[in-house]
PDB file of N, CA, C, O and CB in Angstrom:
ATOM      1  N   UNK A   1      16.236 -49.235 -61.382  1.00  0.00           N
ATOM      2  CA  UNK A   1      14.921 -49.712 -61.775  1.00  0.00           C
ATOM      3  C   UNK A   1      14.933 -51.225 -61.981  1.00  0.00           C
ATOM      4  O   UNK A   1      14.101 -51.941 -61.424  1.00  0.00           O
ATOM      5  CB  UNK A   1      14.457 -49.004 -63.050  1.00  0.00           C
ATOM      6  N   UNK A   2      16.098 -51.814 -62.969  1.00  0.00           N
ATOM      7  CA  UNK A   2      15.901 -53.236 -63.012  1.00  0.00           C
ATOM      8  C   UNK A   2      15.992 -54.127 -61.186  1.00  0.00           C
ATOM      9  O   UNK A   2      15.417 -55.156 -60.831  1.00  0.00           O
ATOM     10  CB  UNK A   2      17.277 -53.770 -64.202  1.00  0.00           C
ATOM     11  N   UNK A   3      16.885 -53.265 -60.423  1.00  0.00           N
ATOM     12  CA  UNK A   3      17.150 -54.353 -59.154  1.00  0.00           C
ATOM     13  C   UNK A   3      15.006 -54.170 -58.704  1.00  0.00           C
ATOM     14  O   UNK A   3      14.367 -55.202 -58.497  1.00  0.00           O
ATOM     15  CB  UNK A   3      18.880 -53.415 -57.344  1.00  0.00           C
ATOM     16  N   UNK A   4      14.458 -53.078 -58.660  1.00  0.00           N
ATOM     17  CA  UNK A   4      13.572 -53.063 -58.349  1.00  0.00           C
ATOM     18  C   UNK A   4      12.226 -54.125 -59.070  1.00  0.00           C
ATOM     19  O   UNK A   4      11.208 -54.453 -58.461  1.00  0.00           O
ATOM     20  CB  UNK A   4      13.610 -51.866 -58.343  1.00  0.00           C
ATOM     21  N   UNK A   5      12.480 -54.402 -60.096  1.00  0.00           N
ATOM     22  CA  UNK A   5      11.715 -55.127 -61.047  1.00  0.00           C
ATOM     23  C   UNK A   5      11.967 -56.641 -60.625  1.00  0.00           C
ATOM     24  O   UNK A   5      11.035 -57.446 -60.640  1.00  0.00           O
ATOM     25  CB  UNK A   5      12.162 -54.770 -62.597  1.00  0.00           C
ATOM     26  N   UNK A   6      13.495 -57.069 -60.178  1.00  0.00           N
ATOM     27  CA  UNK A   6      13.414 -58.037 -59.624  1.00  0.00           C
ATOM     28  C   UNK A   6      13.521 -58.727 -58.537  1.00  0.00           C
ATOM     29  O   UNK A   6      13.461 -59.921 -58.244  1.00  0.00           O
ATOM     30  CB  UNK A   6      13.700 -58.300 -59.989  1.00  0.00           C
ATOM     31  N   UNK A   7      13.764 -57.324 -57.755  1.00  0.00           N
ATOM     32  CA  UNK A   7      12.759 -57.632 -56.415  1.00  0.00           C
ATOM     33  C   UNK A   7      11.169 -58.031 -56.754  1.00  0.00           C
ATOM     34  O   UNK A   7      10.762 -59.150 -56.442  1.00  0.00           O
ATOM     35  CB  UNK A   7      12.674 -56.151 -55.418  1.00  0.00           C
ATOM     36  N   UNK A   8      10.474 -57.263 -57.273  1.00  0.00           N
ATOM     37  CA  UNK A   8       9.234 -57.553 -57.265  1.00  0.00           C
ATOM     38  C   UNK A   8       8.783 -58.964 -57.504  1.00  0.00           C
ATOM     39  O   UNK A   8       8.092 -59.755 -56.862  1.00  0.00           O
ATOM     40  CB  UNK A   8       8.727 -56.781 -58.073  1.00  0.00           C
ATOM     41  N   UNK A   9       9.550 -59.011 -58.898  1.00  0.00           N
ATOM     42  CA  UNK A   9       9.401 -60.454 -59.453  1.00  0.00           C
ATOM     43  C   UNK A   9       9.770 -61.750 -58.463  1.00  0.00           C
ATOM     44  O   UNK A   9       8.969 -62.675 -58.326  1.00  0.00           O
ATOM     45  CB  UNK A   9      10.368 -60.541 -60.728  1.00  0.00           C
ATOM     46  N   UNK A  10      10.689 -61.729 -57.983  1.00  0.00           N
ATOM     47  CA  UNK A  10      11.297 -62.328 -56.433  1.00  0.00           C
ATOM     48  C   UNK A  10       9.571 -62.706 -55.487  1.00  0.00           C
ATOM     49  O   UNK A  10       9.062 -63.808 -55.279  1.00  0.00           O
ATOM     50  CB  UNK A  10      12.565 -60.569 -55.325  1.00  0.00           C
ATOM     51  N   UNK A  11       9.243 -61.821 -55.240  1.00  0.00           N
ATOM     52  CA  UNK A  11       8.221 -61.504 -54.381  1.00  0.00           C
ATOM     53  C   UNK A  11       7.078 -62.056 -55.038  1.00  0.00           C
ATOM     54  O   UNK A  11       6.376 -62.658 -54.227  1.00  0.00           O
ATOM     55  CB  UNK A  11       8.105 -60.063 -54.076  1.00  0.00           C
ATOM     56  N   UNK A  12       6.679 -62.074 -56.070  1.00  0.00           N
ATOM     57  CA  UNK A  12       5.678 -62.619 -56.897  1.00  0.00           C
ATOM     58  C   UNK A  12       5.883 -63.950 -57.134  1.00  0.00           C
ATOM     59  O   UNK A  12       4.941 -64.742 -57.108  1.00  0.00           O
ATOM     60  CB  UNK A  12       5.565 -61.971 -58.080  1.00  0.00           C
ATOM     61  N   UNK A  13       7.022 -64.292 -57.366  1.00  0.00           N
ATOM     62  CA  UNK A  13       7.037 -65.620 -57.471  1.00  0.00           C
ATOM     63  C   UNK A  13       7.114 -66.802 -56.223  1.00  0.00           C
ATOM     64  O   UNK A  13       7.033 -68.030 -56.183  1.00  0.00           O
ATOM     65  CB  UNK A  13       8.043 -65.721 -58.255  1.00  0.00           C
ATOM     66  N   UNK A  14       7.264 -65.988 -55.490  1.00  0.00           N
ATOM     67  CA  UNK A  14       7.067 -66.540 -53.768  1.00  0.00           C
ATOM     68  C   UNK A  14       5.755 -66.297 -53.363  1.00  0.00           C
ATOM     69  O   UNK A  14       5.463 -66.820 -52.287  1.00  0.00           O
ATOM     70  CB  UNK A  14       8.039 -65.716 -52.560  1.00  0.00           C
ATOM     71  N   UNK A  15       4.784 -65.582 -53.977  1.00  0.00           N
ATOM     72  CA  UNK A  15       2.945 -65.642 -53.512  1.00  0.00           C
ATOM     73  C   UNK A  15       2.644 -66.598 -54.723  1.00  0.00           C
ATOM     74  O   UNK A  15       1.605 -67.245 -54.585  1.00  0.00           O
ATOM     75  CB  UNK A  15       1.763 -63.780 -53.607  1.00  0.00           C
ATOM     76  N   UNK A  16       3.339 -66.811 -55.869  1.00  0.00           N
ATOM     77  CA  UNK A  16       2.993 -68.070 -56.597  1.00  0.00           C
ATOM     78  C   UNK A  16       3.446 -69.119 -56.729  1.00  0.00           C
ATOM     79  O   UNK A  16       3.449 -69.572 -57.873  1.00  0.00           O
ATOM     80  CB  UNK A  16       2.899 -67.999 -57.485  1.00  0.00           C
ATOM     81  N   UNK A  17       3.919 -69.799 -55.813  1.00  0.00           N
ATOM     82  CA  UNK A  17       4.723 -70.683 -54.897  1.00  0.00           C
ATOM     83  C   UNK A  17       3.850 -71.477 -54.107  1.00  0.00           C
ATOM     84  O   UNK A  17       3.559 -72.673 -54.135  1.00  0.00           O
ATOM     85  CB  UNK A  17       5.635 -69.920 -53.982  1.00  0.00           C
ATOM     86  N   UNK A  18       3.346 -70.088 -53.074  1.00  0.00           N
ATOM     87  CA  UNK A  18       2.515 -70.151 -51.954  1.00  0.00           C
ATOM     88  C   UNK A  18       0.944 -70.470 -52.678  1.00  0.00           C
ATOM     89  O   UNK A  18       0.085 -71.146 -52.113  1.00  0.00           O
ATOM     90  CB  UNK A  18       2.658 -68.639 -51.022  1.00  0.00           C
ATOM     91  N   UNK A  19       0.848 -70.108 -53.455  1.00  0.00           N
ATOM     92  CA  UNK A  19      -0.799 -70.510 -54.695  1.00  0.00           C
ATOM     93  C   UNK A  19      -0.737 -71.580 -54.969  1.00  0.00           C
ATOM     94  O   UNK A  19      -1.687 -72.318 -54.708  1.00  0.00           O
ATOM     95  CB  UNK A  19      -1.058 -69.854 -56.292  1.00  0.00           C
ATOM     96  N   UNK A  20       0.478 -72.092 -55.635  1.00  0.00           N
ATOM     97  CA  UNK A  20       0.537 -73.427 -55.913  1.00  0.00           C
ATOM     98  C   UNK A  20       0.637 -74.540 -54.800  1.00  0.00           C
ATOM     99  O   UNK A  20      -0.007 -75.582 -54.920  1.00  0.00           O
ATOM    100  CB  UNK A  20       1.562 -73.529 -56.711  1.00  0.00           C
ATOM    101  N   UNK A  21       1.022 -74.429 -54.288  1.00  0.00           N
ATOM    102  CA  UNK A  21       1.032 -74.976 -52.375  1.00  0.00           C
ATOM    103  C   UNK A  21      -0.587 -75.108 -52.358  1.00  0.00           C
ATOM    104  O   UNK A  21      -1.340 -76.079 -52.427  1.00  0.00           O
ATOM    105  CB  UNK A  21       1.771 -73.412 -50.781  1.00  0.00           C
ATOM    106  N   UNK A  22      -0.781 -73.788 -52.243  1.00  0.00           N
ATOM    107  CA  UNK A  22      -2.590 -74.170 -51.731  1.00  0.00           C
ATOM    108  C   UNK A  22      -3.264 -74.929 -52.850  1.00  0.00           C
ATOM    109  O   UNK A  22      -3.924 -75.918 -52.530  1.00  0.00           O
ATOM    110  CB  UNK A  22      -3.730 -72.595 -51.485  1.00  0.00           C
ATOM    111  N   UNK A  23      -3.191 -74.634 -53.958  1.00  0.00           N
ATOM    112  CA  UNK A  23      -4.372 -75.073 -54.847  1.00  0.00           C
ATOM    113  C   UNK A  23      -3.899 -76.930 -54.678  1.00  0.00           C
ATOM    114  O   UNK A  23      -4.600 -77.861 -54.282  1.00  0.00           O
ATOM    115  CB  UNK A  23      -4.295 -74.189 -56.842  1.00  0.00           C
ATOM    116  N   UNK A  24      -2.758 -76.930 -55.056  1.00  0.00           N
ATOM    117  CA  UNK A  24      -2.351 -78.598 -55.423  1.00  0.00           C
ATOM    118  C   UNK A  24      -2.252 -79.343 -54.236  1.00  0.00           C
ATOM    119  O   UNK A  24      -2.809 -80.424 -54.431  1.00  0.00           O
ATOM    120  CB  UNK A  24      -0.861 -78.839 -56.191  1.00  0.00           C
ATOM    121  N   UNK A  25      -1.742 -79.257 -52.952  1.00  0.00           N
ATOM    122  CA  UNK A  25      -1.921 -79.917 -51.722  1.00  0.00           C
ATOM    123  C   UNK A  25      -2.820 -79.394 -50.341  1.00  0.00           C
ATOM    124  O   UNK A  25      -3.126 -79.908 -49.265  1.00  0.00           O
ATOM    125  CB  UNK A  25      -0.632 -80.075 -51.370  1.00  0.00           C
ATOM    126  N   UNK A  26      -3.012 -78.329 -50.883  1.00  0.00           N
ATOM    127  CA  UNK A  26      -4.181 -77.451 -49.825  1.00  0.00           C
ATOM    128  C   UNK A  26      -3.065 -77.141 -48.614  1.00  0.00           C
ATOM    129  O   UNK A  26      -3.407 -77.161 -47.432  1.00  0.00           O
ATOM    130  CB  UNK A  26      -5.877 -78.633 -49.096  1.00  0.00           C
ATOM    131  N   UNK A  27      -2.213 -76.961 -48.878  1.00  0.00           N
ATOM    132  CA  UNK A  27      -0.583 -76.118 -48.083  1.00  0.00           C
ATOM    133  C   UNK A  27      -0.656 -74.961 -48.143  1.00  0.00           C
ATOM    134  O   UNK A  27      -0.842 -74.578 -49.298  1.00  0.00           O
ATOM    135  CB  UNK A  27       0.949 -76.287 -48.733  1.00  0.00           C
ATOM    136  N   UNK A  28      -0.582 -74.007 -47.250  1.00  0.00           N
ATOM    137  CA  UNK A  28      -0.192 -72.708 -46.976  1.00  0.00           C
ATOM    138  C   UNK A  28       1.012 -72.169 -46.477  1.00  0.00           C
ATOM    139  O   UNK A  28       1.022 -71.607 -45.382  1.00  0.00           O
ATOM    140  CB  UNK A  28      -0.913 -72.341 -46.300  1.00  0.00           C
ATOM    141  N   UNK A  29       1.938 -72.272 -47.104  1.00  0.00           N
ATOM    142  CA  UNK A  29       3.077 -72.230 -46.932  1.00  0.00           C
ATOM    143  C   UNK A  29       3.571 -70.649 -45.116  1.00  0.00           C
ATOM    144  O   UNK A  29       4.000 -70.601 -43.963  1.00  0.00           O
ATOM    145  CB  UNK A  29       3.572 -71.903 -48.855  1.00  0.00           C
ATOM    146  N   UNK A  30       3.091 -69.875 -46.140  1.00  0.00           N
ATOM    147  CA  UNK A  30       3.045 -68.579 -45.374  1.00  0.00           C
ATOM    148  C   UNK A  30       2.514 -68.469 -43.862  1.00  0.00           C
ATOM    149  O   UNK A  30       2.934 -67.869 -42.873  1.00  0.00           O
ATOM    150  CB  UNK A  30       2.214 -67.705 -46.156  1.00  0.00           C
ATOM    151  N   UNK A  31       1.277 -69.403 -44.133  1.00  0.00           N
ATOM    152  CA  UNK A  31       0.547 -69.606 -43.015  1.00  0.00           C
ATOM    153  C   UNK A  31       1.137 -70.408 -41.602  1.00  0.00           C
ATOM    154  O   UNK A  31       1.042 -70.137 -40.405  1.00  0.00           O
ATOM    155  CB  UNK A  31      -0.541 -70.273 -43.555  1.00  0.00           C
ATOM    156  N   UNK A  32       1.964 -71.827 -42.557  1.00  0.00           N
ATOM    157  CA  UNK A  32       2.507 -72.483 -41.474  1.00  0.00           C
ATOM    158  C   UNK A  32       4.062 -72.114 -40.949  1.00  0.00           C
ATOM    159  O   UNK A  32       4.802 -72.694 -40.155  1.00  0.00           O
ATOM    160  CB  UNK A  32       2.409 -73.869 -41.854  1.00  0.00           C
ATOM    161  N   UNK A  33       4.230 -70.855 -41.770  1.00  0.00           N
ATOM    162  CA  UNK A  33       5.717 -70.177 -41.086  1.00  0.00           C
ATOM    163  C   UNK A  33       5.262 -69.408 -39.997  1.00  0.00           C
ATOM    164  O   UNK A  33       5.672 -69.522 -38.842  1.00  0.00           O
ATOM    165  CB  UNK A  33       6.683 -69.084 -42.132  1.00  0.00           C
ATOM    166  N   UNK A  34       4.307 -68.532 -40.441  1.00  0.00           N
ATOM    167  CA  UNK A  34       4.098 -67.489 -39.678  1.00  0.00           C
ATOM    168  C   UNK A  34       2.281 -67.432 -38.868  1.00  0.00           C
ATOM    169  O   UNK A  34       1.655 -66.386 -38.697  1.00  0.00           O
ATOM    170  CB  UNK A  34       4.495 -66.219 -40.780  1.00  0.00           C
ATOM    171  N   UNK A  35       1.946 -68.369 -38.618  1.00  0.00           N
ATOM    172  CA  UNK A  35       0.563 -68.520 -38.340  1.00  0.00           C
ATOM    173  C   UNK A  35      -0.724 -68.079 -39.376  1.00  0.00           C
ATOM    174  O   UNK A  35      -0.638 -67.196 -40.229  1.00  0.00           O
ATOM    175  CB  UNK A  35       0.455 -67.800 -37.155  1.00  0.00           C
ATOM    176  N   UNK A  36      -1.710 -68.748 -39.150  1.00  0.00           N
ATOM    177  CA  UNK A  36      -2.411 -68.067 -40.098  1.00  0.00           C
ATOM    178  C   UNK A  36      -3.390 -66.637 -39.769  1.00  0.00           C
ATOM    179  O   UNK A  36      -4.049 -66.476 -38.742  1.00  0.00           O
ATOM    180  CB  UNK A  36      -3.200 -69.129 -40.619  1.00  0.00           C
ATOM    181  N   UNK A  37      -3.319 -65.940 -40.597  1.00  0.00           N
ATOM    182  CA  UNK A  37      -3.756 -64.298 -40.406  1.00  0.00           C
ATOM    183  C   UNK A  37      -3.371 -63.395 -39.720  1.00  0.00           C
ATOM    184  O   UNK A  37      -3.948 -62.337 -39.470  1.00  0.00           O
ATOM    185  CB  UNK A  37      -4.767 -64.071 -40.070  1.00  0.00           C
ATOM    186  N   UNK A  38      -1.889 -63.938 -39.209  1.00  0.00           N
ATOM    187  CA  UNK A  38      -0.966 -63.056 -38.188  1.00  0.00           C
ATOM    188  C   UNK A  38      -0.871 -62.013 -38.735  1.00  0.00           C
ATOM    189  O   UNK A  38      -1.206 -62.044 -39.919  1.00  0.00           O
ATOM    190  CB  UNK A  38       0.409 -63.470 -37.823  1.00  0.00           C
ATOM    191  N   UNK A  39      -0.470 -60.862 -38.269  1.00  0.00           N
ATOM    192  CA  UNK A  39       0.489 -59.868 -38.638  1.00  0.00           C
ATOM    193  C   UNK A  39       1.214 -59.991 -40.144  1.00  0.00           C
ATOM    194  O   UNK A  39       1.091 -59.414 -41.224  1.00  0.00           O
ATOM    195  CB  UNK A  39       1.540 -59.921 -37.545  1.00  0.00           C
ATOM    196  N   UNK A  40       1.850 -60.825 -39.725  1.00  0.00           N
ATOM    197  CA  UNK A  40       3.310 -60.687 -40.142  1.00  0.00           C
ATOM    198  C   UNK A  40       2.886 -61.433 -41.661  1.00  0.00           C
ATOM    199  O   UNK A  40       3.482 -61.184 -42.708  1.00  0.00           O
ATOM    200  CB  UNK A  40       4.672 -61.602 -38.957  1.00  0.00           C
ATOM    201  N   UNK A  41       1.866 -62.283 -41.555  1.00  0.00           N
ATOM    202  CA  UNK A  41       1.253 -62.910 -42.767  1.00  0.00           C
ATOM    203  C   UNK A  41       0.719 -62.538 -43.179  1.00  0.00           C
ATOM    204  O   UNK A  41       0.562 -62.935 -44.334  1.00  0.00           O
ATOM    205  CB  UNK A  41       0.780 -63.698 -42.904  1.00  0.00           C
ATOM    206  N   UNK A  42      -0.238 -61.236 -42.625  1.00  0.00           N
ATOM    207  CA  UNK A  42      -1.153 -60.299 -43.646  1.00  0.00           C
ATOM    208  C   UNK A  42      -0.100 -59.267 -44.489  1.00  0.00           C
ATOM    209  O   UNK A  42      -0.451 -58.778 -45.562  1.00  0.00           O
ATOM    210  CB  UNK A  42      -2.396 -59.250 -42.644  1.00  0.00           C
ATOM    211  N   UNK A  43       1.074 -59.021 -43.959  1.00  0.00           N
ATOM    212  CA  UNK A  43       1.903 -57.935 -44.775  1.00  0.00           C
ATOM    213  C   UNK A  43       2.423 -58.696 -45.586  1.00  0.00           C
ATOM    214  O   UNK A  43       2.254 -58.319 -46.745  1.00  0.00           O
ATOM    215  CB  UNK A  43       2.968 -57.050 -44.104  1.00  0.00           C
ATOM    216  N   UNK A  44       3.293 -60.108 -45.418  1.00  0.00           N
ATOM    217  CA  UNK A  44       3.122 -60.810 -46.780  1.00  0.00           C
ATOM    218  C   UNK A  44       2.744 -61.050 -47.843  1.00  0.00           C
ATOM    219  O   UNK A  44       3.326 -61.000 -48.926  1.00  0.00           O
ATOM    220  CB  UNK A  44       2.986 -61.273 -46.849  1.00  0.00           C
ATOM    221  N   UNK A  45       1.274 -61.454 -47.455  1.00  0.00           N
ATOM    222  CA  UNK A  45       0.238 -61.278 -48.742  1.00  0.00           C
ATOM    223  C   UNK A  45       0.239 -60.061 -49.061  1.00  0.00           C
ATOM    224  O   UNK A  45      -0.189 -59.961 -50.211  1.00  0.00           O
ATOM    225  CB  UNK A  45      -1.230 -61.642 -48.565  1.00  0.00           C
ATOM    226  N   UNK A  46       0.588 -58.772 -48.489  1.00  0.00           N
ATOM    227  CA  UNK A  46       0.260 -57.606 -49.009  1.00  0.00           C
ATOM    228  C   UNK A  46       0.793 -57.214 -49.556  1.00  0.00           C
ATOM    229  O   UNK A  46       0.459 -56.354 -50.370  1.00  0.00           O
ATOM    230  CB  UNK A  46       0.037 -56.890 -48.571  1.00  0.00           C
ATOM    231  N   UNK A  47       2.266 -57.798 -49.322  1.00  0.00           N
ATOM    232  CA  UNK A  47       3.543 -57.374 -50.191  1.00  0.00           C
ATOM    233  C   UNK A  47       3.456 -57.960 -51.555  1.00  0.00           C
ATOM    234  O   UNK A  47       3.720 -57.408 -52.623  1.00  0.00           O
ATOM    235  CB  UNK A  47       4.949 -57.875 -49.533  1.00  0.00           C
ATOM    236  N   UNK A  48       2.971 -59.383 -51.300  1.00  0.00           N
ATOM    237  CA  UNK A  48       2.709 -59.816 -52.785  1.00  0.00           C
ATOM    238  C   UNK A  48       1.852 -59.542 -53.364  1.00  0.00           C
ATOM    239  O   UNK A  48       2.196 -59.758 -54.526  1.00  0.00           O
ATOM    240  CB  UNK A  48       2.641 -60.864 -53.057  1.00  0.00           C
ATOM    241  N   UNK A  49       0.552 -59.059 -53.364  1.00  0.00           N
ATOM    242  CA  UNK A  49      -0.326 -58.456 -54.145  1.00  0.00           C
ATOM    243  C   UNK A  49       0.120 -56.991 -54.303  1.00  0.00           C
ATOM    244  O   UNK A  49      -0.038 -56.603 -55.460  1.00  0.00           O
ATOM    245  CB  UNK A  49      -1.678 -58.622 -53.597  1.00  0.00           C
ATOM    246  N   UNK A  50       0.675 -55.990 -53.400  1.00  0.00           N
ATOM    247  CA  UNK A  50       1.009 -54.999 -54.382  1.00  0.00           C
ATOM    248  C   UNK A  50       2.615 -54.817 -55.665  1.00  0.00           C
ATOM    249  O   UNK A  50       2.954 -54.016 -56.536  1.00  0.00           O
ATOM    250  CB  UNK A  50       0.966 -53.865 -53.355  1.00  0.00           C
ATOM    251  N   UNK A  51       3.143 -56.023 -55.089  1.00  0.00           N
ATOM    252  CA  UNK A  51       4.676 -56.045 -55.943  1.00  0.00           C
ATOM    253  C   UNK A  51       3.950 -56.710 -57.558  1.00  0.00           C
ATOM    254  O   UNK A  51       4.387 -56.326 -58.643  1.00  0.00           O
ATOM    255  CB  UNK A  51       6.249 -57.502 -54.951  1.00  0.00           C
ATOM    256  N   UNK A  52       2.627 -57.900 -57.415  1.00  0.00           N
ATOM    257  CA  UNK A  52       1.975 -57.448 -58.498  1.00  0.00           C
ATOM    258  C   UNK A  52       1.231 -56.342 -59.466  1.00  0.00           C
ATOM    259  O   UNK A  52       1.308 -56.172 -60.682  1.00  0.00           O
ATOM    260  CB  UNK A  52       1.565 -57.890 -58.366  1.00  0.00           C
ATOM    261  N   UNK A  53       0.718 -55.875 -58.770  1.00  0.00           N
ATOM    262  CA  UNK A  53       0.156 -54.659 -59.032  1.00  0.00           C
ATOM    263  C   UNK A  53       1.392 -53.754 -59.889  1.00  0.00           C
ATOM    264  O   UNK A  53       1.306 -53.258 -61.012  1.00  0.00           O
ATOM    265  CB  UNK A  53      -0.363 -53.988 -57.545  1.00  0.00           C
ATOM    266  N   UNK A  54       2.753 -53.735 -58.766  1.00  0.00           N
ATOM    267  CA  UNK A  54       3.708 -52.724 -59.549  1.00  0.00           C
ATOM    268  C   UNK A  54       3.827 -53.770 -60.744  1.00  0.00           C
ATOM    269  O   UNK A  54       3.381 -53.261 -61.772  1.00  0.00           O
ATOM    270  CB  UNK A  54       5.367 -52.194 -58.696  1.00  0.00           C
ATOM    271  N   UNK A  55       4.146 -54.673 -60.877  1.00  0.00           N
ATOM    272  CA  UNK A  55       4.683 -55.394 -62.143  1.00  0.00           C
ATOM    273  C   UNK A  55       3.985 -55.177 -63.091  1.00  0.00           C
ATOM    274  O   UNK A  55       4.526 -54.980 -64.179  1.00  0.00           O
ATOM    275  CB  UNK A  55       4.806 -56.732 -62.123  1.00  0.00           C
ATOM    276  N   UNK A  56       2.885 -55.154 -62.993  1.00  0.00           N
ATOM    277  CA  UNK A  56       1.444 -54.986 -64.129  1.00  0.00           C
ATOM    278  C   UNK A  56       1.617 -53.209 -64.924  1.00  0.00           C
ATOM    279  O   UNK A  56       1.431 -52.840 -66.084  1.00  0.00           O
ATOM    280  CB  UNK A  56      -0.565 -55.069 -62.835  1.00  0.00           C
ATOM    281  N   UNK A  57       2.031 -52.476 -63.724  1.00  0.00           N
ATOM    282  CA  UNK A  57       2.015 -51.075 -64.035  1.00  0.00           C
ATOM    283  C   UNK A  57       3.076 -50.969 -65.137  1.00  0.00           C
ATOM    284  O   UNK A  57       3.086 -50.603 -66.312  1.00  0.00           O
ATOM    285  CB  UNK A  57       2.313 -50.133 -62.748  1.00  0.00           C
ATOM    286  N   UNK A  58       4.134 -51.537 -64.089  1.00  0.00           N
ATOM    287  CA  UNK A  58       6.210 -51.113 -64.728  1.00  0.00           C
ATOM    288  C   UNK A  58       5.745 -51.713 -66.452  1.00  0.00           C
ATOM    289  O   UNK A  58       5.983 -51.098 -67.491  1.00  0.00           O
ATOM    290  CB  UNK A  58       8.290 -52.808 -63.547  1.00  0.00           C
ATOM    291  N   UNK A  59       5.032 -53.077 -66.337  1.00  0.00           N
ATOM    292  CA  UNK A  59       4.968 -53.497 -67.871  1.00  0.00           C
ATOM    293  C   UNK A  59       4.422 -52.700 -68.629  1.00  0.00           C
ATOM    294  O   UNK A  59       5.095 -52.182 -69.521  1.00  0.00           O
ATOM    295  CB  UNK A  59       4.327 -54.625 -68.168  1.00  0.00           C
ATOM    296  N   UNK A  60       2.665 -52.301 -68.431  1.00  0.00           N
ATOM    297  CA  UNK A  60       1.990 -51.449 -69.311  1.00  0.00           C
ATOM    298  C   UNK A  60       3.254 -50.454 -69.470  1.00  0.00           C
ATOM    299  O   UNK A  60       3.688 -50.702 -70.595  1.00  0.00           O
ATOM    300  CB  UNK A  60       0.491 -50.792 -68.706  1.00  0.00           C
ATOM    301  N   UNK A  61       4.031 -49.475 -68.900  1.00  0.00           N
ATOM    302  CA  UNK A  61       4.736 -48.245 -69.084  1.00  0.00           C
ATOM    303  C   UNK A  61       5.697 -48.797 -70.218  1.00  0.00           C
ATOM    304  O   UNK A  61       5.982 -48.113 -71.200  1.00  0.00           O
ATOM    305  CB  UNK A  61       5.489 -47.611 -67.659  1.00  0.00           C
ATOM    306  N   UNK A  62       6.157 -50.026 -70.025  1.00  0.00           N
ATOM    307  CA  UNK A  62       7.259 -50.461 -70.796  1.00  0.00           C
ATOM    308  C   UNK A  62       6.664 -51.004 -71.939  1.00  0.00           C
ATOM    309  O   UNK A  62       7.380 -51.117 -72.933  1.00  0.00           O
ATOM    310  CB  UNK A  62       8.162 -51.416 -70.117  1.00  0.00           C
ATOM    311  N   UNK A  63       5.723 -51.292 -71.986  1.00  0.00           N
ATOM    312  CA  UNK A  63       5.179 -51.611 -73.453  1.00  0.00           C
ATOM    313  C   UNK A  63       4.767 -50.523 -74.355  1.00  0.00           C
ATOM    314  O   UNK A  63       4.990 -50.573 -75.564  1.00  0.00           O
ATOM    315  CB  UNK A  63       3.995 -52.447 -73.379  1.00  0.00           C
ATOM    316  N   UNK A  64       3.960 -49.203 -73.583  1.00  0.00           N
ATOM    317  CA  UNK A  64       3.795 -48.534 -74.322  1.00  0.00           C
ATOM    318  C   UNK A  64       5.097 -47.461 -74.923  1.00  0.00           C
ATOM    319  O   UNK A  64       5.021 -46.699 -75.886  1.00  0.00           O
ATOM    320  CB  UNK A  64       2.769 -48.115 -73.807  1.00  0.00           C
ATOM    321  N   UNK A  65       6.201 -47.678 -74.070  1.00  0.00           N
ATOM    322  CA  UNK A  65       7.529 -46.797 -74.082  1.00  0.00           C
ATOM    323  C   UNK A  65       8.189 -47.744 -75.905  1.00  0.00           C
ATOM    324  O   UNK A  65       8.855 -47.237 -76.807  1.00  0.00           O
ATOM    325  CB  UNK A  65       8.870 -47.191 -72.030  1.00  0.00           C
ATOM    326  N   UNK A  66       7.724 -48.942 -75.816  1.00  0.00           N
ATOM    327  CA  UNK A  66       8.116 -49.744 -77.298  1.00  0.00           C
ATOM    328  C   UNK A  66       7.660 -49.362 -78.201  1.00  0.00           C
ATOM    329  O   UNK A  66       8.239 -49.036 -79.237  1.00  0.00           O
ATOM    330  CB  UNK A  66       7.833 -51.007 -77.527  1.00  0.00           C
ATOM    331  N   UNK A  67       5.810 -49.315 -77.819  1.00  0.00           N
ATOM    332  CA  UNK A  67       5.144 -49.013 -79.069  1.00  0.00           C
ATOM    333  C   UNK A  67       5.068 -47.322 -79.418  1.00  0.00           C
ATOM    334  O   UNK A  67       4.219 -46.884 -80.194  1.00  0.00           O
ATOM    335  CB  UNK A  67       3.637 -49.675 -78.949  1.00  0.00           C
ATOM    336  N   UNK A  68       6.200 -46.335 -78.649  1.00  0.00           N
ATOM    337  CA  UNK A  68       6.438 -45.300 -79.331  1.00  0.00           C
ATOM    338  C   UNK A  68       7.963 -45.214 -80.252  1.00  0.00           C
ATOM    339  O   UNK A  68       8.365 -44.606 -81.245  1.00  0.00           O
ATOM    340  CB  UNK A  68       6.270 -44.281 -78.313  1.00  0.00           C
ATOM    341  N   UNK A  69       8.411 -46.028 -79.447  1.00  0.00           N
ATOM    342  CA  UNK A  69       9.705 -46.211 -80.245  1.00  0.00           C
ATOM    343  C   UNK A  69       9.544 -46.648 -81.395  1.00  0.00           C
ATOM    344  O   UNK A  69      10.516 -46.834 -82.127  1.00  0.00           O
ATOM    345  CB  UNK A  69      10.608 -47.020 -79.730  1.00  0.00           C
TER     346      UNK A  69
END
């Protein structure tokens, strides 16, 4: 479970990388590796919005697993 948590985190912090790229120099990091709206760049982004999604989940579970302890 932890290697999985930081995979995710790995992955999240590389679509907030790629956020910060865009917002502060208007850079798309992802885009200029892999073209923009390719394939291969839409599963990117997809990977990083759902490895958020798990992170959000794994936490709520782990917070409420505290507040029974």
């Amino acid at each position: 479970m932890q290697i999985l948590i930081k995979l995710l985190a790995v992955v999240c912090l590389i679509g907030a990388l790629n956020w910060g790229l865009v917002g502060f120099f208007g850079f798309d990091l992802i885009a200029a590796l892999f073209g923009p709206m390719t394939l291969i760049s839409r599963l990117i982004y997809s990977l990083v919005g759902i490895s958020a999604i798990l992170l959000i989940v794994l936490s709520i579970k782990q917070y409420k697993q505290l507040s029974i302890d």
